[in-house]
Steps between C-alpha positions, in 0.01 A plus 500: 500500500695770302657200258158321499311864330751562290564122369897557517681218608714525850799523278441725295372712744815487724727575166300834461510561877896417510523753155327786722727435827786500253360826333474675847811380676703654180363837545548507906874374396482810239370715797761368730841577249374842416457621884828310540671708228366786647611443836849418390550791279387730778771365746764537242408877435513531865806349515635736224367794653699363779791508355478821317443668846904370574623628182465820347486408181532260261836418296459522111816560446570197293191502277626620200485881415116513516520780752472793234105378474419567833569867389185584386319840400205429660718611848725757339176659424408518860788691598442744198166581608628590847774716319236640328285592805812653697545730209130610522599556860777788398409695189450213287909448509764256690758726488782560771307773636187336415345191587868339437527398920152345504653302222770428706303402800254285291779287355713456804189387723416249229799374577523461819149314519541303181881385493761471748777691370777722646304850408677847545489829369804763371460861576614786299477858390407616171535826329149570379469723235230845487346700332465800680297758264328355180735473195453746171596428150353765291588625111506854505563575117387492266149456660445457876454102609445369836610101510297244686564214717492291172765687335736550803607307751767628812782224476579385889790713614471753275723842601274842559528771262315742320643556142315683206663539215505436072820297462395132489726259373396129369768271608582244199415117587413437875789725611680239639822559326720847511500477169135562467587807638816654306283756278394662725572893511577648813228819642456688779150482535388200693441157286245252519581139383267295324555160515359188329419208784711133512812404449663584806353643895359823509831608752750432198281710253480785807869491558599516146228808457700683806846418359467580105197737502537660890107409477299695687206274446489130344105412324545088388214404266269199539591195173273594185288200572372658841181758604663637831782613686684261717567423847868478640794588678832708388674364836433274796565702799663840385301790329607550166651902458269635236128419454419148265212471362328192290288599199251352288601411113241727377684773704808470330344435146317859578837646552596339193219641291580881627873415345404567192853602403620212527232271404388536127181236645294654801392141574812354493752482842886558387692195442624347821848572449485878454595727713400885520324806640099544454369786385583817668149594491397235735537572867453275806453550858615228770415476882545275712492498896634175679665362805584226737347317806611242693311188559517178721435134271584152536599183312324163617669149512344166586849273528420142493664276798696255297759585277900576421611790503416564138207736461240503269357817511152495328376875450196701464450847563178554666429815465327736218556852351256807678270478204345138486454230738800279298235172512771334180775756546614352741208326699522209283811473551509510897153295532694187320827592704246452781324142383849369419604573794203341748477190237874422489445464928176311476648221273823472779739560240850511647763739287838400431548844483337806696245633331391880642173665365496866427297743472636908420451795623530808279560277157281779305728815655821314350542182581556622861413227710715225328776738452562549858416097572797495235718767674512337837640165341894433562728346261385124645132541465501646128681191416260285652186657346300492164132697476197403333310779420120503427339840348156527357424128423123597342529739257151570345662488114798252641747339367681243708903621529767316657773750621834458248783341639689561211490828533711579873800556540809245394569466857191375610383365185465096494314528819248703380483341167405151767224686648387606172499117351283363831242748405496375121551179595194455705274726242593278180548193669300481805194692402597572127330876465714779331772754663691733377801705616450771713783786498718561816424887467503605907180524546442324746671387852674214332759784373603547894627191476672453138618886585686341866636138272242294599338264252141571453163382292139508492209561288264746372173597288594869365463831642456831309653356163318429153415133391638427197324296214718238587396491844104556404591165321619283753333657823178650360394809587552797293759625327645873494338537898651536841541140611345614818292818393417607897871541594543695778138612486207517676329178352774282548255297720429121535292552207837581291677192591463204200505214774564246193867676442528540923419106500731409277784688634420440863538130428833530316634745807425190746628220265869693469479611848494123613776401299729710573429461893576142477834514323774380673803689360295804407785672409664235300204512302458855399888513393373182264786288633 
């Protein structure tokens, strides 16, 4: 009846029917592959969740070097923020006496949950250094002057005294030579040396102002490009025997300008090289009130499980000075210590040789903590060690420094210089962004190491000193400015880290870290044999 309305034929009506069963079977047989697919893929992801419940993790080992990207800031950051909340937790600071063990505690439990590591701590005593009565630096004559904060600063282990008196002698150059001493005219009324800053540690200037002058009081002045006095230390552990003081630049220039007799230009500071008495009408009073405490830190360690007996040791000190929470000095530095560390497990990478991750105690009190990690090393162990030391990696006005092989000592020279060359070699030919040399100038716990014979490296973004124009060039940034203007301050905060620098540096920390964990003569390699 259908074929009779419509006046199709039987045969063409059966060719449009077939076209329509053809039409529909196709999409069921669509239907059918796509549930299939689904099916199958959902067994195999059972069958790999299977198999990642027998094996801790996965081996990529052998994949190339492509580890250093699974370093990213995005986590660093985490572990900054945390920092950042433990310091709000004690006085806004991470210090040993601070928030320093929460620190501690936060680190080593992320450990333990997030890696599977041989974790342990090292115990130790510290000489802490105090302050028991408020220092004094006050001009007397010609006209009465009480100092500030700004223009004085108590050095750490500074002697007590109380000295008054109008003979003050500029020391020529930085005073780091007897020779910038040898004018000098012996008195009998106590002497106060002023000092320029650099050159040499505050202790040799000190020692040299006891032994030529018999100092009673030693004033070093802040560089001319600087606002403020200086923090620092005369000594580690011992208190110096007369009070040392650091001083603004504007200080001494004052001093300068009363010394009229010797200065034909008020405005104008004596030429570095001179040497002599200030005026006699210019009297200065010094007092300072200090001690020592004892105090109970530790070092931590994460030691991975495979390994020679060759030791990488990679380093960060974790803790901060009393005045700032230390969020890039050296927070930055211990966060990607931290996400090396739980990456390098999580992509099953076997070392050749051990690799043990560090974090200091007591770095900003003198190097402390990795000085007594150093100390308790025999003969054996110190050969069969090099450090890589990470310290501030996001300065806000950065630039990105490679520590200077070239510069240690002959002894232990060609292995540093090889540390030094897998740093450049992965910035100019891995990731080609510019480096520069960064001075080995003891600042830092690497020094424990290169101090003890042990071959050491590791990066940097600038503390307390100037870019240059040169710099302002190649990094950005601005020139003739702290490269990190909130060092050891209150607002060194996540907000004061430049993650782009921190990224960068993080990545080329992993990349080096990876190849020298998988060499096989390790040693071989550093002597460049």
């Amino acid at each position: 009846k259908k074929l009779q309305r419509s006046g199709n034929s039987s045969a063409s009506y059966w060719k449009k029917m077939q076209r329509k069963r053809c039409t529909r079977a196709g999409f069921a047989g669509f239907i059918a592959i796509f549930i299939s697919t689904i099916l199958i893929g959902f067994t195999v992801s059972i069958l790999c969740i299977g198999m990642l419940s027998v094996f801790d993790v996965i081996d990529f080992s052998q994949e190339g070097n492509e580890f250093y990207q699974t370093v990213t800031v995005q986590d660093i950051s985490i572990h900054l923020k945390a920092f950042e909340e433990i310091a709000h937790q004690f006085d806004n600071s991470r210090s040993v006496e601070n928030g320093f063990n929460a620190s501690l505690a936060y680190v080593r439990d992320y450990l333990l949950e997030n890696a599977d590591y041989n974790v342990w701590q090292q115990h130790f005593t510290i000489n802490k250094f105090v302050i028991s009565t408020p220092t004094e630096l006050e001009q007397i004559t010609p006209t009465e002057i009480k100092y500030s904060e700004a223009d004085v600063d108590t050095l750490d282990f500074s002697g007590s005294g109380d000295v008054e008196t109008n003979k003050i002698y500029k020391v020529a150059n930085h005073g780091c030579q007897a020779s910038d001493y040898n004018e000098f005219t012996e008195t009998e009324e106590p002497v106060i040396a002023l000092i320029s800053r650099g050159t040499c540690d505050h202790e040799d200037k000190v020692d040299l102002a006891i032994s030529k002058l018999n100092a009673s009081a030693v004033l070093i002045y802040n560089y001319d490009n600087t606002l403020t006095a200086f923090t620092g230390r005369v000594s580690k552990t011992t208190l110096s025997p007369i009070p040392v003081l650091s001083t603004s630049y504007s200080f001494a220039q004052q001093l300068f300008s009363i010394s009229n007799d010797y200065i034909q230009n008020k405005t104008d500071i004596p030429e570095e090289s001179s040497q002599f008495f200030l005026n006699e009408n210019l009297t200065l009073h010094v007092f300072t009130d200090t001690t020592i405490d004892i105090v109970y830190t530790s070092n931590l360690f994460a030691d991975t499980k495979h390994g020679s007996d060759f030791i990488i040791v990679q380093g960060t000190h974790l803790d901060s000075v009393p005045e700032g929470p230390g969020i890039n000095d050296n927070g930055s530095g211990s966060a990607t210590n931290l996400v090396i560390a739980t990456q390098f497990y999580k992509r099953g990478i076997k070392p050749k040789n051990k690799i043990r991750f560090a974090w200091w105690g007591a770095e900003e009190l003198g190097l402390l903590g990795s000085a007594y990690y150093v100390s308790q090393l025999n003969e054996t162990e110190k050969q069969n060690t090099l450090n890589i030391n990470y310290d501030m990696l996001g300065s806000s006005n950065f630039f990105r420094g490679v520590l200077n092989g070239y510069e240690a000592d002959e002894a232990i020279r060609t292995q540093c210089i090889q540390i030094t060359e897998m740093f450049y070699d992965y910035f100019k030919n891995v990731v080609d962004i510019p480096v520069k040399n960064a001075t080995l100038n003891g600042r830092s716990d690497f020094a424990s190491f290169l101090d003890a014979g042990i071959p050491a490296g590791g990066l940097k973004t600038g503390a307390n000193s100037i870019k240059t124009e040169e710099e302002r060039e190649i990094f950005g940034g601005y020139a003739n400015a702290q490269h990190d203007t909130c060092y050891h301050a209150p607002c060194d905060t996540f907000e004061n880290v430049n993650l782009s620098a921190l990224s960068d540096l993080a990545k080329g920390a992993a990349y080096v870290l990876k190849k020298l964990a998988l060499k096989k003569d390790i040693k071989k390699f550093l002597s460049n044999n």
